[in-house]
Structures are given as C-alpha cells and as structure tokens.
C-alpha positions as CSV (number, residue, x, y, z in Angstrom):
1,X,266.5,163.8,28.1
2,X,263.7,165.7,27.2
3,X,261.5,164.7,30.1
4,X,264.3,165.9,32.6
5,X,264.3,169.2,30.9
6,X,261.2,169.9,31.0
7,X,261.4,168.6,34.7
8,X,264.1,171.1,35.2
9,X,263.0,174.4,33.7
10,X,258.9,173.7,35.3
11,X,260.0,174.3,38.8
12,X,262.3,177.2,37.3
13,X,258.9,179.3,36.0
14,X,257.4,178.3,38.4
15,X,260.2,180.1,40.6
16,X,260.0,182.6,38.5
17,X,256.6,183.3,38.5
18,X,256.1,183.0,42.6
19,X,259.2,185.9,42.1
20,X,257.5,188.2,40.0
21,X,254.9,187.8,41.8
22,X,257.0,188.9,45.4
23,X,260.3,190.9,44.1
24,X,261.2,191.5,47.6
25,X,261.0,187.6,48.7
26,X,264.5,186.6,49.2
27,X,265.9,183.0,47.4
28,X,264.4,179.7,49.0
29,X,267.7,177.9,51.1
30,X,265.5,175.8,53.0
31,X,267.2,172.8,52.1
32,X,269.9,171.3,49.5
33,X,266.6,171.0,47.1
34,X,265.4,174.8,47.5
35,X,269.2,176.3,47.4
36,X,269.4,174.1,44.0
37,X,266.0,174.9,42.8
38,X,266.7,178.6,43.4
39,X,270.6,178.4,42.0
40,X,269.0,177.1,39.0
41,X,266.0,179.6,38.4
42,X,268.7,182.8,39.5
43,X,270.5,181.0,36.1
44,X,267.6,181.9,34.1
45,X,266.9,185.2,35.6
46,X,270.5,186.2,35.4
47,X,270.5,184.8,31.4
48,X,267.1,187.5,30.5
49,X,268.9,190.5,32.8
50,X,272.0,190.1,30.8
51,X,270.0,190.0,27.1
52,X,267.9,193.6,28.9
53,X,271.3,195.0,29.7
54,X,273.2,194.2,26.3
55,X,269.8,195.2,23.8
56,X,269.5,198.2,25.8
57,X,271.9,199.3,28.5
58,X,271.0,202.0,30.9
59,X,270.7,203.0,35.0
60,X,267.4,200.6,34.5
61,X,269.3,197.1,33.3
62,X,272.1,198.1,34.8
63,X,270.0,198.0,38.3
64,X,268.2,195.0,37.5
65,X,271.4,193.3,36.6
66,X,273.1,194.3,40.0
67,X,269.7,193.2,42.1
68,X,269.9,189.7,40.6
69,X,273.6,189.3,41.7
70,X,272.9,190.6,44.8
71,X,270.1,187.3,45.1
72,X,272.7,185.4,43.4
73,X,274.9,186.0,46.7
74,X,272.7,184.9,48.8
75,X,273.3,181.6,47.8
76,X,276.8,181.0,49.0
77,X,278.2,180.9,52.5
78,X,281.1,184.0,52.5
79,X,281.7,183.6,56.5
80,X,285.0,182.3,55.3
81,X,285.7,185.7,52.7
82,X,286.8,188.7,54.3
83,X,283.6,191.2,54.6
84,X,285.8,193.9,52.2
85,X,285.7,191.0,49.1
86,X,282.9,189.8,50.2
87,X,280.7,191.5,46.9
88,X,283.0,190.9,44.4
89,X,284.0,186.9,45.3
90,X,280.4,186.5,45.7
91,X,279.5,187.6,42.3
92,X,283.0,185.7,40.6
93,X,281.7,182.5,42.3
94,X,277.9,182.2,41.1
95,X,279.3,182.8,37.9
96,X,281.9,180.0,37.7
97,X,279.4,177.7,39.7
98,X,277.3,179.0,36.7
99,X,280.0,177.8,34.4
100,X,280.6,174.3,35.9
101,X,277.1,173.0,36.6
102,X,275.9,174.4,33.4
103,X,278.3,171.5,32.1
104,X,277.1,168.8,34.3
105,X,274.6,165.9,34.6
106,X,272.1,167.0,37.2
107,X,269.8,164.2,39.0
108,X,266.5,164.6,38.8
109,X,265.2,167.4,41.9
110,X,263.0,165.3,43.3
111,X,266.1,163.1,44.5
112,X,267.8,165.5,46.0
113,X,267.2,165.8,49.5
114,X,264.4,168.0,51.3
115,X,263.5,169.6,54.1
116,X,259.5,170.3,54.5
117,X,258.9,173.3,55.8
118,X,255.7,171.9,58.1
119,X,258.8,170.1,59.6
120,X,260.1,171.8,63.2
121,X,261.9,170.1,65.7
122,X,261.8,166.9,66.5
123,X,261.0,166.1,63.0
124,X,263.8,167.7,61.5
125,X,266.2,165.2,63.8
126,X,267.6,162.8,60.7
127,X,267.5,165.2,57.9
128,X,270.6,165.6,55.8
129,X,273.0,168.4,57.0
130,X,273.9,168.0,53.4
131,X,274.0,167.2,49.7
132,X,277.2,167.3,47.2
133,X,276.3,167.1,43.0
134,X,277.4,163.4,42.3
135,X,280.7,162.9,40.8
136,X,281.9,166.3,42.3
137,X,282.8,168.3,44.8
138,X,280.4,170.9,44.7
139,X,278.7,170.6,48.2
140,X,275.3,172.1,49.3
141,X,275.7,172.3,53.3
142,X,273.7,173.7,56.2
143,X,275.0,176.7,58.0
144,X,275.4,175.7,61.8
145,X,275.8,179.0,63.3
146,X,275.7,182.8,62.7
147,X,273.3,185.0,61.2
148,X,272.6,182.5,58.6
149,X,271.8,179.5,60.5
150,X,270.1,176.7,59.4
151,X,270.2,177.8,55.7
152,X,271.7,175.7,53.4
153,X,273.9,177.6,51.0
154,X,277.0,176.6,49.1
155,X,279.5,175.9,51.7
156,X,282.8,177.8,51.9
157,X,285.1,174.9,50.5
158,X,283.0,175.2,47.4
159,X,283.4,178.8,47.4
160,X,286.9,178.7,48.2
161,X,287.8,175.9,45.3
162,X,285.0,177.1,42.4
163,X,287.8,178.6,39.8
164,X,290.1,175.0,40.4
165,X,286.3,173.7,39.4
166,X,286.1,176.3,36.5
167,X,289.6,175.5,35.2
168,X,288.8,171.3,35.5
169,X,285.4,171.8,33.6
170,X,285.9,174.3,31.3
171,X,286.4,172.1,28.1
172,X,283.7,170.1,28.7
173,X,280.5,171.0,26.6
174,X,277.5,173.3,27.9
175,X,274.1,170.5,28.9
176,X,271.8,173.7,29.0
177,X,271.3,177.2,27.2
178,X,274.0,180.2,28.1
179,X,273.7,183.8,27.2
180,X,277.2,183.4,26.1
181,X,279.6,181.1,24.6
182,X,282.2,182.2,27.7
183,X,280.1,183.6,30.3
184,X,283.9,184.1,32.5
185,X,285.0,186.0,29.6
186,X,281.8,188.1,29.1
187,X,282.0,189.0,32.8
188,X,285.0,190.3,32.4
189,X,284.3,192.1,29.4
190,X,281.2,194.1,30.8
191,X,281.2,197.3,31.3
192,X,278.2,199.8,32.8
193,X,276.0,201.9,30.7
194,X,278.4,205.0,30.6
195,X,280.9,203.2,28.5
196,X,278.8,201.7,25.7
197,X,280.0,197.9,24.4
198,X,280.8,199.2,21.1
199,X,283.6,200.9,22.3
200,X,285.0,198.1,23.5
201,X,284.2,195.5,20.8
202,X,286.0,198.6,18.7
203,X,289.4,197.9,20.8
204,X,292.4,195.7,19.4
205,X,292.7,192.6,20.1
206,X,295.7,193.0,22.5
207,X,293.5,195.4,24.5
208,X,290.9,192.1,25.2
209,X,293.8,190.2,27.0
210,X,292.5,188.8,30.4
211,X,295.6,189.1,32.5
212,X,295.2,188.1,36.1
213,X,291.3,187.6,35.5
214,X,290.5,191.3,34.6
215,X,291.3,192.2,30.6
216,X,294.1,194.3,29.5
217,X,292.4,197.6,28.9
218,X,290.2,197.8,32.3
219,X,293.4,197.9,33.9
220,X,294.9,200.8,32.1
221,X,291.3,202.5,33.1
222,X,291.7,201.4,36.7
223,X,295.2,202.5,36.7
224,X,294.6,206.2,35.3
225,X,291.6,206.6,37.2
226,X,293.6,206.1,40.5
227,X,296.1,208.0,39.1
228,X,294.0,210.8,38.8
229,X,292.4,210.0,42.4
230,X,296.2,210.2,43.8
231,X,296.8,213.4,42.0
232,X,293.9,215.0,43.4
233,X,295.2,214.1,46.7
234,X,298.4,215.5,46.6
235,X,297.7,218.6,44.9
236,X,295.0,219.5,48.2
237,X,297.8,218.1,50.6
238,X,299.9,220.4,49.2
239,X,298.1,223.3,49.1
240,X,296.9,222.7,52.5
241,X,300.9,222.5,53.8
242,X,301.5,226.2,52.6
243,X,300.4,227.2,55.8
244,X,302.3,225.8,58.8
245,X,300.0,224.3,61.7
246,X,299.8,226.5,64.6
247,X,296.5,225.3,65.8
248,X,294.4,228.3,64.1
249,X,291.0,228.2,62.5
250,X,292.6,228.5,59.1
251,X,295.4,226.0,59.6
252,X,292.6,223.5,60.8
253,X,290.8,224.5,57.4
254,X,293.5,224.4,55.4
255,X,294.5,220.9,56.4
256,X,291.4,219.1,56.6
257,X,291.5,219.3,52.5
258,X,293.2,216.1,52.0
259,X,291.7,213.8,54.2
260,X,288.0,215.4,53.3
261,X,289.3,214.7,49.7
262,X,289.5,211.2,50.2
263,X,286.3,211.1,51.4
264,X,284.8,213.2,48.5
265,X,286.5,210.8,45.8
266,X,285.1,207.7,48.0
267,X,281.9,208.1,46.2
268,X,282.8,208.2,42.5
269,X,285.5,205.9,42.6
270,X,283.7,202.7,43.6
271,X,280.3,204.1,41.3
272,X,283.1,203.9,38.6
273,X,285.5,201.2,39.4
274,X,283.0,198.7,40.3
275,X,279.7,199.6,38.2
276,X,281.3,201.4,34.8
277,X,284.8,199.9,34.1
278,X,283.4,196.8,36.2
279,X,287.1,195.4,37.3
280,X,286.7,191.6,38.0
281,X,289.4,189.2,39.6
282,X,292.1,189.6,41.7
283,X,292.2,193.3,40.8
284,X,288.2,193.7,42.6
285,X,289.1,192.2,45.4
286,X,292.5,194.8,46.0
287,X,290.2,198.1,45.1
288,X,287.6,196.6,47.6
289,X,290.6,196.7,50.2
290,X,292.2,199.8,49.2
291,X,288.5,202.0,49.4
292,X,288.8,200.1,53.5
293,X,291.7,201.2,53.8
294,X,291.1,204.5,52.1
295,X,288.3,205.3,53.7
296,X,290.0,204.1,57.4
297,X,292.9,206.4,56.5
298,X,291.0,209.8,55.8
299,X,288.8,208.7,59.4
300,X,291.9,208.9,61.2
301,X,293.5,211.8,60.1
302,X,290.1,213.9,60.7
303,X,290.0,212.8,64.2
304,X,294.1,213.2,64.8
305,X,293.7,217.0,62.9
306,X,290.4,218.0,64.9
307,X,292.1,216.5,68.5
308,X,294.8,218.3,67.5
309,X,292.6,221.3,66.9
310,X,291.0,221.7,69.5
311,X,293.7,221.1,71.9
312,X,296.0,223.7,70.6
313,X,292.8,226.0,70.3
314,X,292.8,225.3,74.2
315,X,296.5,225.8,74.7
316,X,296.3,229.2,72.8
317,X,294.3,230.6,76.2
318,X,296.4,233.2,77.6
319,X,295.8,231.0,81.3
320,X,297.5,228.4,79.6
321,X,301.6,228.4,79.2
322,X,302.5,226.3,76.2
323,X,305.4,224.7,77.9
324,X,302.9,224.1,81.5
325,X,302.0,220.4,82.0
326,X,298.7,221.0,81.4
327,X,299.6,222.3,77.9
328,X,301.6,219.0,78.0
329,X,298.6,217.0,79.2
330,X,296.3,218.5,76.6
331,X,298.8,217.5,73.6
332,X,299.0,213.9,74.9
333,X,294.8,213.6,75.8
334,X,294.7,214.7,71.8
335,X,297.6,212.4,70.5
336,X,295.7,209.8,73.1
337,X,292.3,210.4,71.3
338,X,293.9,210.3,68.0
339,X,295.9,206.6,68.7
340,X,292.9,205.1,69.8
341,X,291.3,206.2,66.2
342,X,293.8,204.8,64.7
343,X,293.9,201.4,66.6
344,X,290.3,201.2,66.5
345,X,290.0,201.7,62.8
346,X,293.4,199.4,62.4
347,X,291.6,196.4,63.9
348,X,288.0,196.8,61.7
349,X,290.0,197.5,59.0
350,X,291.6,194.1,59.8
351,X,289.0,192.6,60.2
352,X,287.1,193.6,57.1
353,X,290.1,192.2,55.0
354,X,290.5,188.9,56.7
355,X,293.0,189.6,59.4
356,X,292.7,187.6,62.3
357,X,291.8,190.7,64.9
358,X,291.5,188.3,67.9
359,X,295.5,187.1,67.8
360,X,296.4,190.5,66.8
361,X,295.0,191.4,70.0
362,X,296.3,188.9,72.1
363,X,299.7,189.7,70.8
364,X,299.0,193.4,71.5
365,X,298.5,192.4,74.9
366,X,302.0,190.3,75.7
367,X,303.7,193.2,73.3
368,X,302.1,195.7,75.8
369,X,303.2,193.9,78.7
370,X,306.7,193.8,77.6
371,X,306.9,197.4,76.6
372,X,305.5,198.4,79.9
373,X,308.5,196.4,81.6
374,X,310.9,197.9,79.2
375,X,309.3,201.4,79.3
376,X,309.8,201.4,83.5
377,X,311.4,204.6,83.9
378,X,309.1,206.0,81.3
379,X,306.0,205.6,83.2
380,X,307.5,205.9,86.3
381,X,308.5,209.8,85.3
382,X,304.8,209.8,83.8
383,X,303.1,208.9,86.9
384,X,305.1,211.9,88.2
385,X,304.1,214.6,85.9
386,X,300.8,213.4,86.7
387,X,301.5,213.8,90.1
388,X,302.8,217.3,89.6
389,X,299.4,218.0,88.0
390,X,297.3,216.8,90.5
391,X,299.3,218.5,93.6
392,X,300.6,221.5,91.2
393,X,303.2,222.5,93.6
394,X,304.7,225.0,90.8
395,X,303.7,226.2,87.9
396,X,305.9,227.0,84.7
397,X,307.3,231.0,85.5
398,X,307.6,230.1,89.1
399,X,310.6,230.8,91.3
400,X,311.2,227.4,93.3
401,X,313.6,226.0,95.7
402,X,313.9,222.1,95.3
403,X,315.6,220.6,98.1
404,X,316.5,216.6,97.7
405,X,316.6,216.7,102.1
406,X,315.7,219.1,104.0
407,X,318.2,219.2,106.8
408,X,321.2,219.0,104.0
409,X,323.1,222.0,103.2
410,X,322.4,221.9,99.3
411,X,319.6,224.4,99.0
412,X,319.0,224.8,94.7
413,X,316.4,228.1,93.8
414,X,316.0,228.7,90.2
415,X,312.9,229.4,87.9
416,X,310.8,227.1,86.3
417,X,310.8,226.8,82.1
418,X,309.0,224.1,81.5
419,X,306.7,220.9,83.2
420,X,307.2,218.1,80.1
421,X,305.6,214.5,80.3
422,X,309.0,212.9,81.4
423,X,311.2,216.3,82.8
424,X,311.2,219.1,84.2
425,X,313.7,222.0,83.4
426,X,314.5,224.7,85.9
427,X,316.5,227.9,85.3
428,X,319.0,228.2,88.1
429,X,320.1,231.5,89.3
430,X,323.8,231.3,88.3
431,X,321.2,230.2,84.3
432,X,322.4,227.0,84.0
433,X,319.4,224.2,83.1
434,X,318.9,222.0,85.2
435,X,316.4,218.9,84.0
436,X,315.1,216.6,86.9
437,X,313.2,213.8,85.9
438,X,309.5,214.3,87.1
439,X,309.5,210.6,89.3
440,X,312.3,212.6,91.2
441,X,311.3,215.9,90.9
442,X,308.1,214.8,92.6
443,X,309.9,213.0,95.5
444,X,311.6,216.4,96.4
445,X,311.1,219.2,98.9
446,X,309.4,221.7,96.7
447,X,309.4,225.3,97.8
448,X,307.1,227.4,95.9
449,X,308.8,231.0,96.1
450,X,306.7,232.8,93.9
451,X,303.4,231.6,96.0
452,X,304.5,234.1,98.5
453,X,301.8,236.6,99.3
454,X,304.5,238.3,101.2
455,X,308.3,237.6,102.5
456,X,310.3,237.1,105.6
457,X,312.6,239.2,107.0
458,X,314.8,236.8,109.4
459,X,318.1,238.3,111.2
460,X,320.3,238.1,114.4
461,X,322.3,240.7,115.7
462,X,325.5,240.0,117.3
463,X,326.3,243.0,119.7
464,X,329.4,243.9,121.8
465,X,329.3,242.4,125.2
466,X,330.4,245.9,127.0
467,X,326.5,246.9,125.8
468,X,325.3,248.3,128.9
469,X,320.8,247.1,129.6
470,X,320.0,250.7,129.1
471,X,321.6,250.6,125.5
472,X,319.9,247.8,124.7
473,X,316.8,249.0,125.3
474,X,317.7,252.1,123.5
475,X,318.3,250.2,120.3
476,X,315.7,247.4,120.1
477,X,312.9,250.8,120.5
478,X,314.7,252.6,118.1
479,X,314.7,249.0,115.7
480,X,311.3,248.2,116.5
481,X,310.3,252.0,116.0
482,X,312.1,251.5,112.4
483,X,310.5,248.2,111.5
484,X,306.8,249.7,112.5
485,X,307.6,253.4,111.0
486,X,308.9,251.1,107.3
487,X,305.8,251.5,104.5
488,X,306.6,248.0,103.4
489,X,306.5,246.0,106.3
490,X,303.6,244.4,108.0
491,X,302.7,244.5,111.4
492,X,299.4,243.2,112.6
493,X,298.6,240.9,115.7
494,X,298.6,237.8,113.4
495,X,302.0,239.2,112.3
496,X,303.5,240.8,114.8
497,X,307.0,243.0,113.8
498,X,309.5,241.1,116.9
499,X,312.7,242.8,117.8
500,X,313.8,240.9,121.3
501,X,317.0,240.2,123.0
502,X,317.2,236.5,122.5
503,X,320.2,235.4,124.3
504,X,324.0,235.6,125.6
505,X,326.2,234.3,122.8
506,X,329.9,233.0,123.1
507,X,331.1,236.2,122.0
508,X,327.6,238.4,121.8
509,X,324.7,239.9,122.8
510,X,322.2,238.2,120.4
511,X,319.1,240.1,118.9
512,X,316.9,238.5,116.7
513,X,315.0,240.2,114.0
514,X,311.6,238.6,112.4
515,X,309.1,240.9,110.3
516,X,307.3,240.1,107.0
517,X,308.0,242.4,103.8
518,X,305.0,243.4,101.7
519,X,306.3,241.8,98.2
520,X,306.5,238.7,96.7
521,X,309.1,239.6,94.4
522,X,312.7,237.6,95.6
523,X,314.3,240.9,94.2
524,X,312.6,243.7,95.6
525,X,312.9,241.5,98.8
526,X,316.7,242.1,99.0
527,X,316.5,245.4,97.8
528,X,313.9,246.6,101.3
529,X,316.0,244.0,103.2
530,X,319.4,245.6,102.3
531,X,317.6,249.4,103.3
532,X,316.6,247.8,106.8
533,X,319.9,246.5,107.4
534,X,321.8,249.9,106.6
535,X,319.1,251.4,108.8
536,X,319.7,249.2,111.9
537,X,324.0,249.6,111.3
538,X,323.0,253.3,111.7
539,X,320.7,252.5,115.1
540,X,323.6,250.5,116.3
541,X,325.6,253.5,116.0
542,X,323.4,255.8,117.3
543,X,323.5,253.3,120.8
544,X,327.0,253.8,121.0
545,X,327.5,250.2,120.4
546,X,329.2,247.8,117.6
547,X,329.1,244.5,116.2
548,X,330.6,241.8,118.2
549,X,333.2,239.8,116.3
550,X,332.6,236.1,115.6
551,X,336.6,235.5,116.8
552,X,338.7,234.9,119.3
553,X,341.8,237.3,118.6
554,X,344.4,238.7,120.8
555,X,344.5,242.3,120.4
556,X,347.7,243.7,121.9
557,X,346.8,247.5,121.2
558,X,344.8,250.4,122.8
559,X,341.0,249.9,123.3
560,X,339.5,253.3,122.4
561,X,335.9,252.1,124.4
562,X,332.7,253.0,124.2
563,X,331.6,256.2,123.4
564,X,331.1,257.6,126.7
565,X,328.7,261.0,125.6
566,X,326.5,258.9,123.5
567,X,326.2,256.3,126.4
568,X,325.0,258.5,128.5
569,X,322.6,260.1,126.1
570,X,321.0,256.7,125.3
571,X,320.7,255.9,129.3
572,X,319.2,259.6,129.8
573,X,316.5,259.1,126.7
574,X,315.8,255.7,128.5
575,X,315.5,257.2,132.1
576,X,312.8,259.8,130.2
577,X,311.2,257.1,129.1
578,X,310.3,255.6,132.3
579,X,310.0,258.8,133.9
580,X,307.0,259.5,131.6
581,X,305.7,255.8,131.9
582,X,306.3,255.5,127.8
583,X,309.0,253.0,128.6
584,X,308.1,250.4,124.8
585,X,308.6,247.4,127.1
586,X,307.7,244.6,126.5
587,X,306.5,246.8,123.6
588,X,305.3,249.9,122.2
589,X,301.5,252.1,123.2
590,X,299.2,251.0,120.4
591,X,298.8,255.0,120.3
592,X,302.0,255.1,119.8
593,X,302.8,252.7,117.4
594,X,300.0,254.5,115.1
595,X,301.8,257.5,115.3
596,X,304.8,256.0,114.2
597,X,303.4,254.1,111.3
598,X,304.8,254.9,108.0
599,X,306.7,258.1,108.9
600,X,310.4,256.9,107.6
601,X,311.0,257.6,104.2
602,X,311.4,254.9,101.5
603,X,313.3,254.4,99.6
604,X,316.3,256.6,101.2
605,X,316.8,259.9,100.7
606,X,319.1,260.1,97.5
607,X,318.0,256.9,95.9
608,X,316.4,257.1,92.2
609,X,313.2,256.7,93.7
610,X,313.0,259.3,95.9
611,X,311.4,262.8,95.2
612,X,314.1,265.5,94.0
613,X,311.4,268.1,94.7
C-alpha cells in the first residue's frame, strides 16, 4: 500500500513542480493516463488552495482558488451542459469526482493506458479511445470532434451521472488525505472573503441546512439580494414612466433607466452571487440562466427604445405627416429592427441554456409558412401600402378621386386622413369615412386633385336654334374677349383659352367652353367658375339670344321672338368688324388680345373682395 502511494503522489510533485514551474501551461489530456495524472495532482493543488483561502482569506486566495477550478474544468467534457451552467456544473462535478475517487482503489498509473506524445498518425491507429476506473462507471474518453478534439477528458455520461456516483459512494471510507471530512458540504458552505467564515460557523444550526444542494441561509442571501436587484428595477421603471413617450430626447432618457439598470446591477450581482455568498447546486445553475436572460432582456429593450427613438425623432419632421405611410413605414422598419433583436437574442439565449435552437427554427419555419397562408389578406393589403409608397399617387392631406372603373358612373372625391399598413381612410365630401383596404385601394383609378398646378374649366353651351351666324359670332368674341380679359385664367399657346361653335344639337346650337383656372384649390375653382358662368348668361343676353331647352314641349301660347333692336346691333358691331378687318375669326389680333388681358374686374363689382374705394 505504501509503495502505491508513493507511486501516486511522485508523478503528482512532479506535476506540480513542471506547474510551478509554467503557471500558464494548461492540464495534460493527452491520454486517459495524463487526464488521470492531472485529475489527481489538480486534487492536491485544489487541497493547499483551500488550507491558503481558509488560514487567510482575501482577493489573493480567493483568486488562486478560482484559477485552480477553472484548470479543474478543463478536465471534463461540458459539450453536453448548456454554455450558461457550464461554470458552475463544471466546478460541482470535479468536486464529487473528487468525492468518489478519493474513495476508491486506483490501479497503478503505469497500467492505465497511454498515448506517447512522439506518436502522430499512423501510429496512433490502435490506441485506446478509452479507459473507465475498474469496477465503475467513471469513464475517461477521447473527444471526437469540436474545439476539444482528440483530448481525453471525462466524458459527458460521467459528467451527467457524477452526484448518482456521489450519493452510491458516499459512505464508503476516504483511501487518500482530504482537506475536509465532507468536501460536498464544505463547498457549499464557502463563502468569499467579504463574508468572513466566522460569521457563518456563528449561525444556528437550522441556518446550515443544505436544501436542494445550497444551505439554508445562502438562500435567504440570494433571495434578498435579488429582491433588492428587482426593487431597484422597478423603482427606475417607474420613475422613467412619469413621462409619457412621445419620441423626445427626454422621454428616450427617461426610459432608458431600467433597461441600463439591469445592465448596471449585471456586474455586482454575479461578483456577489457567485464569488461572496458562493450559491452551489440547482440554485447556481438558475442565477447563471436568469443573468442570460437578464442580460438578453435589457439588450432588447435598448435596441426596441433607441429604434423607437429614432424613428419617432424622424416622424417629428415637419415633411413628415404622422398618419403618412411613410410615418407608417418608419414605425414598422423600428418595430422590424426591434423583433429581430428580440429573435436574435431569443435563440442565443436558447442556446446558452440548452434549448435545442436548430428545431426551434425549423418549427419557426413551417409556423411561418402557415401564418403566411393564414395571414393572406394581411400581406396582400401590405404589398399594397408598399405599393402606395413606391408609386405615391397621394399623399395624406390630399384631395383625391378614386374611381373603381373609369367608364362607370360612380365617381367618389374626398380627402385623404391617413395611409396605414393595411387601410387607407379617406374623408368624403358629404365627411363620411370611408376605409379601403390598400390591395384595393392600389388597384383603383387614382386621381390626385390636389397635384393640380392649375384647373379646368370645361362647359357647353346650348343656344336657341333662331341664333342668327352674325350673333354667334357676336357672342363667342365677346366670350373669348371675357375668358382672355379674366386675371385668373391662362392663356398661352401651350394652353390656349377655346371658345368654338362645336356643333348642331337636337335642340341646340352647341358651344363648347375649355380654359384652365390659375388655382389648385377645388373651392376657389367653383367660386371663378361660378363668376365666368354669370358672366357668359350676361354675354348671351347681350346677343339677343337664350338658352335652348333640353325638351320637347308643345307650347300653345305667343312667342314673343327675338329681340329684334339688339339683333341688329350685334349684326352692325359684326359688320364693323369686318369693315375694319378686326373681324376675331378664327381668333383674336395678338395686339389685340394684349390689350384686352386682364382688364375685367375680379371678383365682381359688389363682392367682399372688391375695393369700396
């Protein structure tokens, strides 16, 4: 017994002088022999940290104590531990491993198997993949892929199974020196150099009670101190919702203070969780997953608040209607940003904690597809606001028409309120609301009226078919004279102000108006249309002519006629005209028409807006 002692521990100073020697060079897993080897002398190392710690704790031990379990991880293959428990199972399994083998009959090292390390290739063809501690379970195997390939650590049953091992060993007596009579228990009674050991040998009894692998009293610490964490966090949240969100600098501010507050309490927590009250167990693994998820949390709501930010920051332009689509579009490219935050930090979140990502994704996919075929009409009306934005044939303010056919009778004009990701909403003239979903709206015959730059004047006059030539001529001058001498109508050659005689009628003399009105106001349009109008009743008059009627009636009365005097008048002023060769046919002298330009009044004699001067 002696003899394999001192085999034993010769290797370990040996081990332990080569690591003094190179602090930095990580443990030996070259083979089931080195991982053993290096299990055995991390034993000894870990045995003289913990006497340093407990004869004098400080940052120094404390350190040194946390390096060696950091080595001591390096020993086990955690592939199969989520990456968030990752630190604490690693640390909870060397010490039950600890535990167990400390118990058992170990075979000499020079029979378990090795791995030369002037071996390569070829040569290493036939060497043992690997080694289990005879009469158990414990199994030393070589990593066949990943980061860690072609070390031989600890495999993950091993890991998985060491407290079942703990619990089946555990009243079996101790073959080799321990720093403690219950090196479980000691674990879970250690505490960091900020909360000294006598205060906790000073507890009650009660207080030492491991419950679910963590004693009694660190979970009343753990408990308060996330208490106080939680508090924290609700008091800023809060504080930060006195002042509603309107997209402002100081609204931003004001609630950034939670999430930031997460982040700020990040840091102590774990420094005090982990390294002061040192929780152990179950309880380790659940704080490791709630800072993840912490952390994830506070990530997402930065980037949904600054997205958020920014795009109401962009919406508060005054170029930018907060009901436009492109307000719209700028919400949803935020909201968009801020979902894919959240998904993205869902997943590694996930991940971290042992989720398998890869089916969650796959799912995501045939969920996606099937809320796509349910969400039809949802994407359909999407694809036309985007449509609307693209082609932007109105803009929110505007004064549209929206005809479904163009050659139907149904002509709808009201004023748009408001472009939305699924509907639009128009004000009709008679102010009902009208919402047309966009995949419709887009399909329609959309008539900007507000685009305008100016408006057309369009009429036909019906007149009398006892209208003698010369009176016709008499009143399209006298028309055409009007339209030119009108300060808010255009006539250029591009646009040209056309009174002709168009046509014999079933009942009238027909003479067509066209001439465009400087405004693109609908209302001012009627209101210069309506002067015109009265204007040309007057001309009419003044021809000695009248308005045919669109009917076929039997009058059985006197016909008063024409108006002989004025008939002849017109006919004289016509026979003047060509007399003096300024007959305006086919249309007026340019010298003329400058003359005439502008010289009516406008508005009318005795409206509001005329001088009472």
């Amino acid at each position: 017994m002696f003899t394999r002692l001192i085999a034993l521990l010769l290797p370990l100073m040996l081990a332990g002088t080569a690591r003094a020697q190179h602090p930095l060079e990580p443990v030996d897993t070259s083979s089931p022999r080195a991982t053993m080897t290096s299990f055995l002398a991390l034993t000894e190392e870990g045995a003289r940290r913990y006497s340093e710690y407990r004869d004098s704790p400080s940052p120094a031990t404390e350190n040194a104590l946390l390096r060696f379990t950091q080595k001591a991880r390096g020993l086990l293959d955690l592939s199969q531990v989520p990456a968030a428990a990752r630190r604490e199972v690693g640390g909870e399994t060397f010490v039950l491993l600890w535990e167990v083998i400390a118990r058992l009959e170990l075979p000499d090292l020079a029979a378990i198997p090795d791995v030369p390390a002037d071996k390569e290739g070829d040569e290493k063809v036939g060497q043992p993949t690997r080694w289990r501690i005879p009469g158990t379970e414990i199994t030393i195997a070589q990593v066949e892929k990943g980061p860690r390939a072609g070390e031989f650590l600890f495999s993950p049953n091993t890991v998985e199974r060491a407290r079942l091992f703990y619990e089946a060993a555990r009243e079996l007596p101790y073959l080799r020196p321990m720093p403690s009579e219950n090196l479980v228990r000691t674990a879970q009674s250690l505490t960091g150099w900020m909360i000294p050991m006598a205060w906790v040998e000073a507890l009650p009894g009660w207080a030492k009670t491991p419950i679910l692998g963590q004693v009694l009293w660190k979970w009343f610490a753990v408990l308060l101190l996330f208490g106080l964490a939680l508090g924290a966090v609700i008091a800023v949240f809060r504080w930060g919702r006195r002042v509603s969100w309107d997209g402002s600098l100081r609204s931003y501010l004001r609630h950034l203070g939670a999430p930031l507050t997460i982040l700020v309490l990040g840091l102590p927590l774990p420094f005090l969780a982990r390294l002061q009250i040192h929780v152990t167990g179950p309880a380790a693994e659940a704080f490791d997953y709630l800072i993840e998820v912490a952390y994830g949390v506070a990530a997402v709501w930065l980037i949904w608040l600054t997205a958020s930010g920014i795009a109401a920051a962009v919406i508060a332009s005054p170029r930018i209607s907060s009901e436009s689509l492109d307000a719209h579009l700028i919400r949803l490219a935020a909201r968009s940003v801020g979902i894919l935050g959240i998904f993205v930090l869902v997943f590694r979140i996930a991940n971290d904690v042992g989720v398998p990502v890869y089916g969650l994704v796959a799912g995501a996919g045939v969920g996606g597809l099937t809320l796509a075929l349910a969400a039809k009409s949802t994407l359909e009306n999407f694809i036309g606001a985007l449509n609307l934005f693209t082609d932007r044939p109105v803009r929110v303010g505007d004064l549209c028409r929206y005809d479904e056919d163009p050659t139907a009778g149904w002509r709808p004009v009201g004023r748009v309120e408001s472009i939305g990701l699924r509907s639009t909403r128009i004000r009709r003239l008679d102010r009902t609301l009208v919402t047309i979903p966009n995949a419709e709206f887009a399909l329609r015959h959309i008539v900007n009226l507000s685009a305008c730059d100016r408006m057309l004047l369009t009429a036909t006059l019906g007149l009398r078919y006892e209208t003698t030539d010369d009176q016709l001529r008499f009143l399209l001058a006298e028309i055409r004279e009007l339209l030119h001498a009108h300060p808010r109508t255009i006539h250029t050659a591009d646009d040209p102000v056309r009174v002709r005689f168009v046509g014999f009628g079933d009942y009238a003399l027909n003479v067509a108006i066209r001439v465009y009105i400087q405004t693109s106001s609908r209302d001012e349009f009627l209101a210069i249309q309506e002067d015109i109008l009265l204007r040309v009743m007057n001309l009419v008059k003044q021809a000695g002519t009248g308005f045919a009627f669109p009917s076929r009636t039997l009058y059985l009365t006197r016909d008063g006629g024409l108006d002989d005097e004025r008939r002849e008048a017109a006919e004289g002023r016509v026979r003047e005209w060509a007399a003096a060769q300024t007959l305006p046919f086919p249309d007026f002298a340019e010298d003329y028409r400058r003359q005439i330009t502008d010289t009516l009044d406008y508005p009318p004699e005795g409206s509001p807006g005329t001088d009472r001067g």
